[in-house]
C-alpha positions in Angstrom: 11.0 0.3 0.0 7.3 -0.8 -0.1 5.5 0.0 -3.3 1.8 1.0 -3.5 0.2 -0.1 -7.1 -2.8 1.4 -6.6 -0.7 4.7 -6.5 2.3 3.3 -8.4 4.6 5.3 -4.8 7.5 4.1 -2.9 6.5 4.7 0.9 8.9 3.8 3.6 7.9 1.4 5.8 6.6 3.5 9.0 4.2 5.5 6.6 2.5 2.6 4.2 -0.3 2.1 7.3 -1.2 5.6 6.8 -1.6 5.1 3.2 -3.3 2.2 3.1 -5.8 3.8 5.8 -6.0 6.2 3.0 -7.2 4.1 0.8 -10.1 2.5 3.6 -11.4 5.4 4.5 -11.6 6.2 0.4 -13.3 2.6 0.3 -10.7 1.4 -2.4 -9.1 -1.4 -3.1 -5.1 -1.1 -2.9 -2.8 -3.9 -4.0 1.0 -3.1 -1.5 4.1 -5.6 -3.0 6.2 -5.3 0.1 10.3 -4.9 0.1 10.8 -8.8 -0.2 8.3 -9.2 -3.1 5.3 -10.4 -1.0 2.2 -8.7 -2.7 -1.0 -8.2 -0.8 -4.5 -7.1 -1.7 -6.4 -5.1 0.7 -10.2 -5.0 -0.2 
């Protein structure tokens, strides 16, 4: 499962671009570790 730290929630993989979107329209920063450890910070 992918892992949002911003939020500290598991998503499934077909609904983290929502969520991220969430958190562009909100203007924040989210930091996403993806299922095979790769973490990624979206400003």
């Amino acid at each position: 499962m992918i892992y949002c730290e911003t939020c500290k929630k598991t998503f499934h993989p077909l609904g983290i671009a929502r969520h991220r979107a969430m958190h562009r329209d909100k203007r924040e920063d989210c930091i996403i570790q993806y299922t095979r450890g790769e973490r990624y910070h979206y400003a």
